[in-house]
N, C-alpha and C positions, 0 to 999 in steps of 0.2 A: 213190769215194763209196759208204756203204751202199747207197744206194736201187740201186744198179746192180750191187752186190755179191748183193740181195736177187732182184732179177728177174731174173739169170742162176739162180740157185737154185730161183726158187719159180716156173718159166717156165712149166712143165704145169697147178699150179695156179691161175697168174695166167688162162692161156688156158682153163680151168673156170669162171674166176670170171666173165670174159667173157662166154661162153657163157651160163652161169646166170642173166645180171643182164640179158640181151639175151631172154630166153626169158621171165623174168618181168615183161618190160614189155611187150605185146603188139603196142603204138603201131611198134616197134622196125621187127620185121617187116610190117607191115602196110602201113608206109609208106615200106619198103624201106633202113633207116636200119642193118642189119645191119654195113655197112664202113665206118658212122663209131666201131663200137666194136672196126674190128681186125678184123673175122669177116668171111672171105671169100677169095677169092683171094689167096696170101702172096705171088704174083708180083708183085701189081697194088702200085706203089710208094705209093700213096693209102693203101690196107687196112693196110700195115705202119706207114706212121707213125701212124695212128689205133690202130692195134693196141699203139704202142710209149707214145704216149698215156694210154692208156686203162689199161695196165699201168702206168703208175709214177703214175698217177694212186690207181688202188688201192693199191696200196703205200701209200702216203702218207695215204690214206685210213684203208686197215685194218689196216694193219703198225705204220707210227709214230704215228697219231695227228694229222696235222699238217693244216693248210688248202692248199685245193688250187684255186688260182687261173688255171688253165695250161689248162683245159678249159671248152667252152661248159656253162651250166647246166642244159642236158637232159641231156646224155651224164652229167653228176655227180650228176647225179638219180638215173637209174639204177644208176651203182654203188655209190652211197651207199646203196642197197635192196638190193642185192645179198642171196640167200638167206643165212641164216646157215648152211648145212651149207661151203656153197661159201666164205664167209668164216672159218670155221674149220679148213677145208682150209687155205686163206692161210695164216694166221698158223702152224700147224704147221710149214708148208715153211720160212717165212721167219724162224723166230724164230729160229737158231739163227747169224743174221748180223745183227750189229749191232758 
């Protein structure tokens, strides 16, 4: 599938955009909510599928375009804000797989 085609590709900027969208929402850290967006220890088998999550949820988001039902509504909040430097890194990486 694209989508999977797209986050083997655009894997550095997905884990930016992550980052980005968890830094601009303050609530994130504060209440320790960092490894429901992926961030965090990659051993911890939790951090990864939130991380893997959180990635094809952006994708979907800022690559195709499409609704993204697969995520609780805070976490989609958040990358739905996601900065635009950080979202235009995205689409960069990922445009060239479709």
């Amino acid at each position: 599938r694209a989508s999977v085609a797209a986050a083997a590709t655009a894997a550095e900027p997905l884990g930016a955009l992550l980052q980005a969208a968890a830094d601009a929402a303050p609530w994130v850290a504060k209440f320790g909510a960092t490894q429901t967006f992926g961030l965090g220890e990659l051993s911890d088998p939790y951090v990864r599928l939130c991380r893997a999550e959180c990635m094809l949820a952006a994708l979907v988001l800022h690559v195709e375009g499409g609704r993204v039902d697969f995520v609780d509504e805070e976490r989609l909040e958040v990358l739905r804000d996601a900065p635009s430097e950080a979202v235009a890194a995205l689409r960069k990486a990922a445009g060239g797989v479709r």
